[in-house]
C-alpha positions in Angstrom: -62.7 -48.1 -56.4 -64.0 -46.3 -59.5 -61.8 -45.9 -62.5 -61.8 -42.9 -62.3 -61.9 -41.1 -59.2 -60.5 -37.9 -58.4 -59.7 -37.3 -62.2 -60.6 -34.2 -64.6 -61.7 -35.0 -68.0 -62.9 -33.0 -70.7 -65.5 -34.3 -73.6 -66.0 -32.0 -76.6 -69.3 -32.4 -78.7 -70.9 -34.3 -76.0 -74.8 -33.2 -76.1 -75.5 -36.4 -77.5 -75.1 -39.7 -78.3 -71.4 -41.5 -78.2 -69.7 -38.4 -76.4 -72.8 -37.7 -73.4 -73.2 -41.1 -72.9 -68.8 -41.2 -71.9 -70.1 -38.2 -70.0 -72.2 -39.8 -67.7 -69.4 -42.8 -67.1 -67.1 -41.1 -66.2 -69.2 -38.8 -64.2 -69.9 -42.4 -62.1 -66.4 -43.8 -62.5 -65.3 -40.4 -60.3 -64.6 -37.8 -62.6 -65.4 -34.1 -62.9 -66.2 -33.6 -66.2 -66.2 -30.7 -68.8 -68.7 -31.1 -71.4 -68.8 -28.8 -75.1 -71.4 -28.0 -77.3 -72.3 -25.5 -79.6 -75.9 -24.4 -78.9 -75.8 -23.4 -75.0 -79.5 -24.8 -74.7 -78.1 -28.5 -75.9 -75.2 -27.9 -73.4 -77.4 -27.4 -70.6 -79.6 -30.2 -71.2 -76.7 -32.5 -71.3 -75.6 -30.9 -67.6 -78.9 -31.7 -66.3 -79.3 -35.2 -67.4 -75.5 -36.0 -66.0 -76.8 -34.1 -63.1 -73.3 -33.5 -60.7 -69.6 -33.3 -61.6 -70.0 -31.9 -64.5 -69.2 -27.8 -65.7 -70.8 -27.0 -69.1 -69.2 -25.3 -71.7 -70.6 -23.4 -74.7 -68.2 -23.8 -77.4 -67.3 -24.4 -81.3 -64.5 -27.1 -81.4 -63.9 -25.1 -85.0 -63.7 -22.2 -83.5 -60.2 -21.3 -81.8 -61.4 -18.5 -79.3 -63.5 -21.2 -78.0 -61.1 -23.4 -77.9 -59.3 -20.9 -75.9 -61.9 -19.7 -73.4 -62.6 -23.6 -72.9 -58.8 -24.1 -71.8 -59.3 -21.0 -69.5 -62.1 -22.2 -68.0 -60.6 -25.6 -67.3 -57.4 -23.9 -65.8 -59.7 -21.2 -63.5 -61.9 -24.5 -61.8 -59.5 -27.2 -61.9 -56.2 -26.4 -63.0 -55.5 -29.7 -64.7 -56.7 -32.2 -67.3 -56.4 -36.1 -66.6 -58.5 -37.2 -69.6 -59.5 -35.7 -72.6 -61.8 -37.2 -75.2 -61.6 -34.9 -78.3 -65.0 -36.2 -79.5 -66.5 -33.3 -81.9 -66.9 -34.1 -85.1 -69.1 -33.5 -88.4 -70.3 -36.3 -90.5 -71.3 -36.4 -94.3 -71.5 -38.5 -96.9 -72.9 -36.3 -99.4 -70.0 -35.0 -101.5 -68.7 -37.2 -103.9 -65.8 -36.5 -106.2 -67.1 -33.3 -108.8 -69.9 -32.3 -106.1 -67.2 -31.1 -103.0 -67.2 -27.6 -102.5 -64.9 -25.1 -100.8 -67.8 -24.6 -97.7 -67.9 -28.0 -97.7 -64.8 -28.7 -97.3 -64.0 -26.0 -94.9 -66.3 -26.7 -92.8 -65.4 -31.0 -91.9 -62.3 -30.3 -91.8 -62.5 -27.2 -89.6 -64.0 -29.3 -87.1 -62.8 -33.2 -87.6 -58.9 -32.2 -88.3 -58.2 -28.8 -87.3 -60.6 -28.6 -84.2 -58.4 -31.8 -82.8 -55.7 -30.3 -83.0 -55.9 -27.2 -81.8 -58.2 -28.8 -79.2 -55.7 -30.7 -78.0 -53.1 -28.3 -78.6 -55.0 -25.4 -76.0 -55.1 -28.1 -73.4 -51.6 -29.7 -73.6 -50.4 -27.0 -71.1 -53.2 -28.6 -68.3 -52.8 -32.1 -69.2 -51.2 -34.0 -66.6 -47.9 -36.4 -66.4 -49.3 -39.5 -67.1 -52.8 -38.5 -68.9 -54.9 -39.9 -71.1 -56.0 -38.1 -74.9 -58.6 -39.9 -76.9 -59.6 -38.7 -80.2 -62.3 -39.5 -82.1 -61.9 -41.9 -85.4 -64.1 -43.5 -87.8 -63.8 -46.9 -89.5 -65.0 -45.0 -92.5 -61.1 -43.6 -92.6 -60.1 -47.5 -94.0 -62.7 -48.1 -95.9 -64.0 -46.5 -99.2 -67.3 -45.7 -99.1 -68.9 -43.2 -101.8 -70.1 -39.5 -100.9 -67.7 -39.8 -97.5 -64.2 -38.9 -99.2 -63.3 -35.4 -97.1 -64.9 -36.9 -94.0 -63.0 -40.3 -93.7 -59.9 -38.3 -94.7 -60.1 -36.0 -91.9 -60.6 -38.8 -89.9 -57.5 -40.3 -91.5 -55.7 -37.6 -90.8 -56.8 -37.7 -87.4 -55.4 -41.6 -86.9 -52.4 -40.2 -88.1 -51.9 -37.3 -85.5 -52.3 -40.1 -82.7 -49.3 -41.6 -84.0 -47.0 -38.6 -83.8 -48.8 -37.4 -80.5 -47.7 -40.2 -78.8 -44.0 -40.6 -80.0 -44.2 -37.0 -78.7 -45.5 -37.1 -75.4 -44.2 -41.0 -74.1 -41.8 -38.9 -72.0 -44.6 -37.3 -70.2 -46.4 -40.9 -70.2 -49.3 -39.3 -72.0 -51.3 -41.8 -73.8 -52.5 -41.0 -77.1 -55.2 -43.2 -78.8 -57.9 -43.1 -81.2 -61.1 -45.1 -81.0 -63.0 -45.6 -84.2 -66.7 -46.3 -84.2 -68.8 -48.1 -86.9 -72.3 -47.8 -87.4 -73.5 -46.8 -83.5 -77.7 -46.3 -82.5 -77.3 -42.5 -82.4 -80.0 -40.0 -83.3 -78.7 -40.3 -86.9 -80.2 -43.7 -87.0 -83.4 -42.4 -86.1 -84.3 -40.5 -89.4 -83.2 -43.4 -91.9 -85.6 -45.8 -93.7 -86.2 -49.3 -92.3 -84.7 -50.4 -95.3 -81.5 -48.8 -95.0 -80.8 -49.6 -91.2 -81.7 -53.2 -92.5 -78.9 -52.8 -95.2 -76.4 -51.7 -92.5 -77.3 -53.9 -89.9 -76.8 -56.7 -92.2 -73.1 -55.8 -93.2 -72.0 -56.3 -89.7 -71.0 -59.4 -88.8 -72.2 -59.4 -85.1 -75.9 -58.6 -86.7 -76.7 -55.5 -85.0 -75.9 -51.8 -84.7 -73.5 -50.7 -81.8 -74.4 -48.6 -78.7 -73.8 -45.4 -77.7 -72.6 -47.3 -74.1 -70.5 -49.6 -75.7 -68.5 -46.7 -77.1 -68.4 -45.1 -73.8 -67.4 -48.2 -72.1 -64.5 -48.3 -75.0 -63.5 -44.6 -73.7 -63.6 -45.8 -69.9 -61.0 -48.6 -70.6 -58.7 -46.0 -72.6 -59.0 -43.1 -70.0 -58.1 -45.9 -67.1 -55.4 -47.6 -65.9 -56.7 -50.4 -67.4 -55.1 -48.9 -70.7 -51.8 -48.6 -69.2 -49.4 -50.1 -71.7 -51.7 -48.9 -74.8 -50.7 -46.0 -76.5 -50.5 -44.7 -80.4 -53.8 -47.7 -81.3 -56.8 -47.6 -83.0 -59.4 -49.4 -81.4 -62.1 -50.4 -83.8 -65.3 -50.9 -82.0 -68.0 -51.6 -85.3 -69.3 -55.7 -84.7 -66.4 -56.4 -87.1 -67.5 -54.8 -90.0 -64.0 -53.5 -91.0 -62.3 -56.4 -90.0 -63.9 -60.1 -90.9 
């Protein structure tokens, strides 16, 4: 039986990469699933290549009204949430200490630590008994790397809200973890030297950049039953580079 059959899930920021490829597993493990994005054309795109189960919907995870008419539109087609992978998220590592701005600042967290919340805050009400919330980490939260300092603490910050969500919701058996990707294939990848990916690749101990499916799969086993007894982790999925 797939893992997921029968069950709602909603993925924000998932045009591309990490979050569209979850999409489309869950989309085969059974689910119905509701997919966010900014730019409506990027959202559609993304509902074409999943191609069934799936509602689109245009929406700003920094942006509470959207937040709100995604919760809405949830509540009007399904009435319930079984999964939720609060994926959106802004990376930089541009702004070392002297160089960080108020915009700049604003603007990560906006969307890494405040969009989370109130993310998963609008959707609480529609989560069911038993459900599974995934938020979106980074191993660049432990580790200090220069330029990243706002990002990897709102991604700290965002490790840290797993541990108080799911102290707060264990009566409900909501699971709360967080899954924290190293250095994945993405699109990013695509517009770096051959010299830098060389510098990364070699860092990791398993020799090689992740995938955007081996993040997905990660998400599978958290939104499953197969997850059952985990709640309140971090599951570090980066060939070891944070950990050997």
């Amino acid at each position: 039986m797939p893992k997921l059959d029968g069950k709602v899930a909603v993925i924000t920021g998932a045009t591309s990469g990490m979050a569209l490829a979850t999409a489309k597993l869950f989309v085969a493990e059974g689910a119905h699933v509701f997919i966010t994005g900014r730019r409506k054309d990027k959202v559609d795109e993304a509902v074409t290549a999943i191609g069934h189960n799936v509602t689109g919907v245009q929406a700003d995870s920094g942006n509470l009204n959207d937040l709100a008419r995604l919760a809405d539109t949830v509540r009007e087609h399904h009435g319930r949430v079984d999964v939720l992978f609060a994926s959106a998220g802004i990376g930089s590592v541009s702004d070392p200490l002297g160089s960080i701005t108020p915009d700049s600042f604003d603007t990560l967290v906006a969307v890494n630590f405040r969009g989370t919340v109130f993310t998963v805050q609008y959707l609480l009400p529609l989560m069911s008994d038993g459900a599974s919330i995934i938020l979106n980490g980074t191993t660049s939260a432990t580790k200090g790397i220069p330029g990243a300092g706002i990002y990897s603490a709102s991604k700290a910050a965002v490790r840290s809200l797993a541990r108080t969500w799911a102290a707060e919701l264990k009566d409900r058996g909501i699971r709360v973890n967080v899954i924290s990707p190293g250095s994945i294939d993405t699109a990013l990848f695509s517009t770096v030297t051959p010299e830098f990916r060389e510098q990364i690749t070699s860092a990791i101990p398993l020799g090689r950049l992740g995938t955007s499916e081996e993040i997905a799969a990660t998400a599978l086993f958290l939104a499953s039953a197969d997850a059952g007894f985990i709640t309140g982790a971090n599951l570090v999925v980066d060939g070891g580079f944070s950990q050997v």
